[in-house]
C-alpha positions as CSV (number, residue, x, y, z in Angstrom):
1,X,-19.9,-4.6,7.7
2,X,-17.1,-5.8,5.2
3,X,-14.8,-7.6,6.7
4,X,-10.7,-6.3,7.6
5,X,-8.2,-6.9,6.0
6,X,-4.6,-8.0,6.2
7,X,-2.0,-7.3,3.3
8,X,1.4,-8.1,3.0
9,X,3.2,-5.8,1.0
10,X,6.3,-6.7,-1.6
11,X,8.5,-3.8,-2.2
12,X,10.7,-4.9,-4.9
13,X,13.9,-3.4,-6.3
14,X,15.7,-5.3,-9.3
15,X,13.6,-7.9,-8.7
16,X,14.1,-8.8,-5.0
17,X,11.9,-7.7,-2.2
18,X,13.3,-5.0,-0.1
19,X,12.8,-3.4,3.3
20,X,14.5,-0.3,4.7
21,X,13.4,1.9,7.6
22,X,11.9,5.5,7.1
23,X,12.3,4.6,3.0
24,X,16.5,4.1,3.1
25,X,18.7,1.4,4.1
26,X,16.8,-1.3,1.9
27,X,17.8,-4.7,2.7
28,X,17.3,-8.2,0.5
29,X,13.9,-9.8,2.1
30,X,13.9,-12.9,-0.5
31,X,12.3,-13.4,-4.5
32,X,9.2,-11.7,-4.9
33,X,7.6,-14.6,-6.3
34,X,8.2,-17.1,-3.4
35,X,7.2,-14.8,-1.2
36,X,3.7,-13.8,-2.8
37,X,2.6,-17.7,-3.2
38,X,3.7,-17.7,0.9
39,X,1.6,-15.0,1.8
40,X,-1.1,-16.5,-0.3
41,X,-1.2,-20.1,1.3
42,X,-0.7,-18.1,4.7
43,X,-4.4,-16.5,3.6
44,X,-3.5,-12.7,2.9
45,X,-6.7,-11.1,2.2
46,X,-4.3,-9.0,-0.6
47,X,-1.3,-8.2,-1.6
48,X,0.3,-5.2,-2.9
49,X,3.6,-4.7,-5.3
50,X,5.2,-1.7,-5.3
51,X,8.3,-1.3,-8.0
52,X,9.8,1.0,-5.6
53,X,12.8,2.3,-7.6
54,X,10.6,2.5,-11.2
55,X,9.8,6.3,-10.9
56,X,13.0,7.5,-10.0
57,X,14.8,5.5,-12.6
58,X,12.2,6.6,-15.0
59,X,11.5,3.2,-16.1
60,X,8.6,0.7,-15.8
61,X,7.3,-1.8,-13.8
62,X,8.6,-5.1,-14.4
63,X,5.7,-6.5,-16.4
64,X,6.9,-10.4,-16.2
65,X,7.4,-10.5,-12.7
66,X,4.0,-9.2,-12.5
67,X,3.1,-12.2,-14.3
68,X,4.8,-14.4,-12.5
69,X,3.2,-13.3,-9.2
70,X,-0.2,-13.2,-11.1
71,X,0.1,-17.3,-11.7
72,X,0.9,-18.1,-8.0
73,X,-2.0,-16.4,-6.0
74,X,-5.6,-16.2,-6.2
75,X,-6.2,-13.1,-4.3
76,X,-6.5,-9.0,-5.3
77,X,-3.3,-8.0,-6.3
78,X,-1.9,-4.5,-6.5
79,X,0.5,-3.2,-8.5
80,X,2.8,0.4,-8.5
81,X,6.0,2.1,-9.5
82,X,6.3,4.0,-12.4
83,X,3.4,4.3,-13.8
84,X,2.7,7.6,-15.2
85,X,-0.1,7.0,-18.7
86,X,-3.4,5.0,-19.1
87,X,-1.2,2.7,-21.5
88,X,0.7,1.8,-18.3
89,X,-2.2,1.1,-16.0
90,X,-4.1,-1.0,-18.8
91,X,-0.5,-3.3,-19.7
92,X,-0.4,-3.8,-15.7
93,X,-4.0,-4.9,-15.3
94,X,-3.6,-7.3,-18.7
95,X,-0.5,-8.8,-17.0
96,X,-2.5,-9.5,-13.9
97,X,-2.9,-6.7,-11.5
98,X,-6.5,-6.5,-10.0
99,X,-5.4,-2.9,-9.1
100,X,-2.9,-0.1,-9.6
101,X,-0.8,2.1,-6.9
102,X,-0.7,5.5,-8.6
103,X,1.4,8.0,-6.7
104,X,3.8,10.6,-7.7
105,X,2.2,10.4,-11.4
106,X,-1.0,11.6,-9.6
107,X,0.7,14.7,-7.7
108,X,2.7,15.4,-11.4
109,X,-1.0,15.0,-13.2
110,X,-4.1,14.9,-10.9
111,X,-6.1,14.7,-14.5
112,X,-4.8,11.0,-14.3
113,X,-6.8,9.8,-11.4
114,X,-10.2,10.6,-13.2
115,X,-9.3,9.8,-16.7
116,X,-8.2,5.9,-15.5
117,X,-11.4,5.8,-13.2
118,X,-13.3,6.4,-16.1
119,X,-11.9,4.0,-18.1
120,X,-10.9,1.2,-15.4
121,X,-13.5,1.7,-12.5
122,X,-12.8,3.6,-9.7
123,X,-12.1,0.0,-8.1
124,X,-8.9,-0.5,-10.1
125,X,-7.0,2.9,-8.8
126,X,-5.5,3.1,-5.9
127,X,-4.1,6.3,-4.5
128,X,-0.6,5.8,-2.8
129,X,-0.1,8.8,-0.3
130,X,3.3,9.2,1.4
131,X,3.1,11.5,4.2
132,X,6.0,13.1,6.6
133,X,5.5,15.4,9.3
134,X,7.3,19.0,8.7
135,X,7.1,21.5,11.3
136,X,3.9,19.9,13.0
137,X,2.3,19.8,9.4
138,X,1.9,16.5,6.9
139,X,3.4,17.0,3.9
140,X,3.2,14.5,0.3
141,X,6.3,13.2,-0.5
142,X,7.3,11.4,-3.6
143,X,9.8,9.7,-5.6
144,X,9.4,7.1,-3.1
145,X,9.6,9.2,-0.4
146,X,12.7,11.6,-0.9
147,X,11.1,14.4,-2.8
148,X,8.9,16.5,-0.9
149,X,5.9,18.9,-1.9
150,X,3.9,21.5,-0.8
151,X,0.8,18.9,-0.6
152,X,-0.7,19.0,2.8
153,X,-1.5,15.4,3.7
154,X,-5.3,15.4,4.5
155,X,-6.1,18.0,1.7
156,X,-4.6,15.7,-1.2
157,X,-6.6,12.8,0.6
158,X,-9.4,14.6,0.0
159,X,-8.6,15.3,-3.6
160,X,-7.4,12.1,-4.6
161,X,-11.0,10.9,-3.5
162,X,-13.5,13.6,-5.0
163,X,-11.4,12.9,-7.9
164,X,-12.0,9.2,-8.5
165,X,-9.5,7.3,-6.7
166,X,-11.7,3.9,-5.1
167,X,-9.1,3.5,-2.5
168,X,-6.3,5.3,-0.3
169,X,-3.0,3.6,0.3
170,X,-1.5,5.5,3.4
171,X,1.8,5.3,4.6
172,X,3.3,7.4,6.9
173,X,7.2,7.3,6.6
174,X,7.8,8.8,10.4
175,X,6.7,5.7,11.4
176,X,8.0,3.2,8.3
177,X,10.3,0.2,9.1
178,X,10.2,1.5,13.0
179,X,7.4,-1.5,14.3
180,X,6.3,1.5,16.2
181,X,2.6,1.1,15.5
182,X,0.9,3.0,13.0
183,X,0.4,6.9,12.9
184,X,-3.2,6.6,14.7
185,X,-3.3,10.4,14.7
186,X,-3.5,10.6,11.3
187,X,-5.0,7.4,10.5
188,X,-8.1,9.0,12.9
189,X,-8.7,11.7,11.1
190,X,-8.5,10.2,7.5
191,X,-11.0,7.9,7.6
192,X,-13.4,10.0,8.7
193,X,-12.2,12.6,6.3
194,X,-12.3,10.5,3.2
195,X,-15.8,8.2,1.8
196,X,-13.2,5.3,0.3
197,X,-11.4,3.0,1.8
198,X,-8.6,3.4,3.8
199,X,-5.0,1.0,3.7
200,X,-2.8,1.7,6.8
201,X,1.0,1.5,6.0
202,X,4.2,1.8,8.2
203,X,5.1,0.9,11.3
204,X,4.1,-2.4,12.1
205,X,5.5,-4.2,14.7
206,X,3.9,-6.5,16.6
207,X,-0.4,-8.3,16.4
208,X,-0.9,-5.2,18.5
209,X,-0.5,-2.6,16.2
210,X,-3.2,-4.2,13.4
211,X,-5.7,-4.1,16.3
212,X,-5.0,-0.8,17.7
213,X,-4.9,0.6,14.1
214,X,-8.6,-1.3,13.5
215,X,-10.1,-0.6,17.0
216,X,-8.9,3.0,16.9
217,X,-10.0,4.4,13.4
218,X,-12.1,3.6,10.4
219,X,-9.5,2.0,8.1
220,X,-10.3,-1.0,6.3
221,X,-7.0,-2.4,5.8
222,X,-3.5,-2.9,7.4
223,X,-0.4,-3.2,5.1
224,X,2.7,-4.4,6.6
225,X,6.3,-5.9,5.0
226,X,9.1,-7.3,7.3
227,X,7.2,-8.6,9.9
228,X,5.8,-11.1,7.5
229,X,8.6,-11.3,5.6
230,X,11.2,-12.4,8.4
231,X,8.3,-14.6,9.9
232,X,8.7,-12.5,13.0
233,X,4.3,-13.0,12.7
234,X,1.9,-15.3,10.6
235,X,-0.9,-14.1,9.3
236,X,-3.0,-16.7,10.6
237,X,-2.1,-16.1,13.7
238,X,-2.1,-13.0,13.3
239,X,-6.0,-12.7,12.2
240,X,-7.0,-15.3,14.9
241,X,-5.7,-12.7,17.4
242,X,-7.6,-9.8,16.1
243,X,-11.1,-12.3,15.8
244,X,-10.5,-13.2,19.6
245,X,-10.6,-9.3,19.7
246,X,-13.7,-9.2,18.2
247,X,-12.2,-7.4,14.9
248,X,-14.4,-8.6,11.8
249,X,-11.6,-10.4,9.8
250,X,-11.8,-13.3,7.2
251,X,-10.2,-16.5,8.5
């Protein structure tokens, strides 16, 4: 069985990491490169980079911060926010990016998903799902969460994998920025919905939470943000916790 894994997550914005609750009120969190070499030395499995802002600015990821988090880790590292073309994905993964976040390009063109498998490997796409419950229904959201669609959540899981995607990026944005746990209803059902791997997102709060969300339901990973950031938890500690709970985790 591979082994879990813990993933800090940098949400940048003008080049400072940001963290809001339920996708608004974003608040400074530090420089994006100081805080990936942290998480690096602290032993993060992965770490993921989300341009948050790029897509609804229409602009593009900043490539030379990419680069500049590329020289101080030796660990996957995935990379999103407005990329919508092939030329896009390959310019990330030449600047350093092990992997790409693709999400409201994919809704926009669903095309995209197979054509960048082909080229990259399935192993270099990541699908980046935002879901929000809507009158007992999940529904996609994009533009970083404050554009919704008629997607139904688990349907355009299932999509996103038949079509190519190597791995699923979940976040639920009920449950983002609230250190509520994660949305183990959904979470349940996903992973055994989908044949890829599975990311957790939102809602992080305490060691609790990653082993709940690991002993619970098939996912493979746990992404979280301010809890790392603010040191509230170390991810050493943190994965020595969820060993002594007999969770398969590389320490």
């Amino acid at each position: 069985m591979l082994a879990k894994r813990i993933i800090p997550c940098l949400d940048v914005k003008d080049g400072r990491v940001v963290k809001g609750t339920n996708f608004i009120n974003l608040q400074d969190s530090g420089s994006a490169v100081e805080l990936a070499h942290r998480y690096y030395i602290e032993n993060a499995d992965e770490l993921v980079f989300l341009d948050i802002t790029a897509t609804e600015e229409k602009r593009k990821t900043l490539i030379e911060l990419v680069k500049e988090v590329g020289r101080v880790i030796r660990i996957p590292f995935t990379v999103g926010g407005g990329i919508s073309t092939l030329t896009d994905i390959g310019n990330l993964l030449d600047a350093g990016a092990d992997k790409v976040s693709l999400n409201s390009a994919i809704v926009r063109n669903p095309n995209l998903i197979e054509e960048a498998s082909k080229i990259f490997g399935s192993q270099a796409i990541v699908a980046a799902i935002d879901v929000k419950k809507v009158n007992g229904k999940y529904l996609v959201y994009i533009q970083g969460g404050k554009q919704q669609t008629q997607l139904e959540g688990f349907k355009w899981c299932k999509e996103v994998c038949d079509r190519g995607a190597g791995e699923i990026l979940l976040t639920s944005i009920d449950h983002d920025g609230t250190r509520k746990g994660y949305n183990l209803e959904f979470l349940k059902k996903l992973a055994d919905l989908v044949t890829i791997p599975v990311i957790a997102s939102g809602g992080a709060g305490a060691k609790e939470h990653f082993l709940e969300a690991f002993k619970f339901t098939n996912v493979d990973a746990c992404l979280a943000a301010s809890l790392f950031h603010y040191n509230q938890l170390n991810i050493i500690e943190l994965k020595k916790y969820l060993s002594d709970n007999n969770i398969g985790i590389r320490l």
